[in-house]
Phi, psi and omega in degrees: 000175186264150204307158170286342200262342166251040193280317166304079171214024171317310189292336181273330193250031148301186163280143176345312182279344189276303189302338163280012181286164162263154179289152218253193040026134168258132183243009170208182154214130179268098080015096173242118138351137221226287187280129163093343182249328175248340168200144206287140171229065191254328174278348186226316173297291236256334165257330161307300170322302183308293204288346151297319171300316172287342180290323190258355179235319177118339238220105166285086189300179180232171195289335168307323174342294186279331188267357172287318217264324180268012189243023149284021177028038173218017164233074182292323179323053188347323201283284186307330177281340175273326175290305189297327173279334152317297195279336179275001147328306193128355198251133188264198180044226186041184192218112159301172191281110170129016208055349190292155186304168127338343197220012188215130188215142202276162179304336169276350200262136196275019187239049228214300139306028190278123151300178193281160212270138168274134198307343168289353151251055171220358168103196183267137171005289182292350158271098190317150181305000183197150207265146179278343179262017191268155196300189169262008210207146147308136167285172179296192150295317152279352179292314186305300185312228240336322175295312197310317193285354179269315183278001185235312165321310198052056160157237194257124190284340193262355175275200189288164175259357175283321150323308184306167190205017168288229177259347191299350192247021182279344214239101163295133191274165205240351174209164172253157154345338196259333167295324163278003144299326159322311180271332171309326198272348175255045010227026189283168168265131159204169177187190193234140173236131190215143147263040201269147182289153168340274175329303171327298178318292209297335180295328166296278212293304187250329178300287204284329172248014151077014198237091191295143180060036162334123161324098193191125164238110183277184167324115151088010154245033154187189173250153192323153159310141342273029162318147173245021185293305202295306186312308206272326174313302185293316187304299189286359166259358172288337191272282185320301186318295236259346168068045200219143156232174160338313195280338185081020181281177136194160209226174155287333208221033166300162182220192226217123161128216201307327205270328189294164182281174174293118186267112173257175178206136207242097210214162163243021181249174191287302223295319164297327174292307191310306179323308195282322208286320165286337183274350162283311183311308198286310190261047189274057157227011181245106172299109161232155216226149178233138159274127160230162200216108207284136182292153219286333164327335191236050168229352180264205183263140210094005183248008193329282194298323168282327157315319182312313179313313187283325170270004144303273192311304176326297177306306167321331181279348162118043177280149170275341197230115135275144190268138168269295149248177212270344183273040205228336256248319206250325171295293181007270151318314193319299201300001176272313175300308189117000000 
């Protein structure tokens, strides 16, 4: 991914019309989440989960399924999410990532205090929990990555992307190039915080949408959501390159806190919500606004009443905004700003 210290290069690799603007007062920094906000992954992420869950179990879940297990705001991780609906399957053993057992967790790890797995991540009822030909055992971990990266890549992630033949070739984007030129010409700052693997990111970001040196911290740069290091990380080196305050100033030595502009983050999980809500616990002299969004699975037709649910469940976690879509993300904020 790309280094932090050459993150400021928006005004130059925008589209044409975005470089010629004069430079703004920054008067925010806009932050997003990537999979359900900037490209629909209901065909790829979301279906690589199902089809990984069916390789070791036999047991396709369905997306309310998945949307139970993601909205307890501790499984941004696809990987770990494919495991865990495995194991609440019904499949013992195995190792979540960092070694710890499968069916076991230390009193610090905050999802130790999970309620009890709910009959909607157990299939249906009326069935047993695991299939006769299904294995007895969790797989280990990298066997699962290795399945999962075989079903959404469909080849070498580090490879040509021309190549790939996986889910991955799946994914309509939900916004275009012009929307970040848009918010540069009204003076935010943005960028991405994510978990999306590495590889994944750069074929979005710079194949498709065309935008060099995205600002951005993926998979394995930081620690997972809802940790808030990789977001305060990127808002505060985005503040510093670019030399910008409130005032339309500039200084050498911006930082993070009363004086700095607002850092919003634009996300559709709980899990996104939580993330702004700890980056207020670690920084409460710092405004941060959480934005949210129902990922496109639940917008379409015939999801009325369960979107409505889901963005219940968003609010309660404490979103400031809801969104109908994710390119509503810069009217939002003004209206945020005042």
């Amino acid at each position: 991914m790309v280094s932090l210290p050459k993150v400021w290069k928006q005004r130059s690799n925008l589209p044409v019309r975005a470089t010629a603007l004069p430079p703004l007062p920054v008067r925010a920094v806009l932050l997003f989440d990537i999979d359900g906000v900037i490209r629909d992954v209901t065909a790829s992420y979301r279906r690589a989960i199902v089809e990984t869950v069916h390789q070791f179990s036999g047991w396709r879940p369905e997306a309310a399924q998945i949307d139970a297990l993601k909205c307890e705001g501790c499984w941004n991780n696809d990987w770990e999410a494919s495991l865990e609906l495995l194991r609440r399957h019904g499949l013992a053993g195995g190792q979540l990532r960092g070694g710890q057992p499968g069916g076991h967790r230390s009193s610090s790890d905050p999802r130790s205090r999970e309620p009890a797995p709910s009959a909607v991540l157990r299939g249906d009822p009326g069935q047993p929990a695991t299939d006769a030909s299904a294995p007895a055992g969790l797989p280990a971990f990298d066997t699962l990555v290795a399945a999962f990266s075989t079903h959404y890549f469909g080849g070498d992630p580090e490879g040509d992307p021309t190549l790939w033949r996986g889910f991955i070739g799946q994914e309509p984007l939900l916004v275009g190039p012009e929307f970040f030129a848009d918010l540069s010409a009204a003076g935010f700052l943005w960028g991405f915080v994510s978990g999306a693997e590495p590889p994944s990111v750069r074929y979005l970001l710079q194949e498709r949408l065309g935008l060099a040196d995205p600002p951005v911290i993926a998979m394995g740069e930081a620690p997972d959501k809802p940790d808030p290091t990789g977001l305060l990380q990127l808002a505060a080196t985005l503040l510093a390159t670019c030399g910008a305050n409130p005032a339309g100033g500039s200084t050498d030595n911006i930082t993070l806190g009363r004086e700095a502009p607002p850092v919003a983050y634009l996300g559709d999980t709980i899990t996104d919500v939580q993330t702004v809500l700890r980056a207020r616990e670690r920084m409460p002299d710092q405004r941060f606004l959480s934005l949210a969004v129902s990922p496109p699975h639940l917008q379409g037709p015939g999801q009325k009443e369960r979107r409505r649910v889901y963005e219940q469940q968003l609010r309660a976690a404490g979103a400031d905004r809801i969104l109908e879509r994710s390119d509503q993300a810069g009217a939002a904020l003004e209206a945020l700003l005042g």
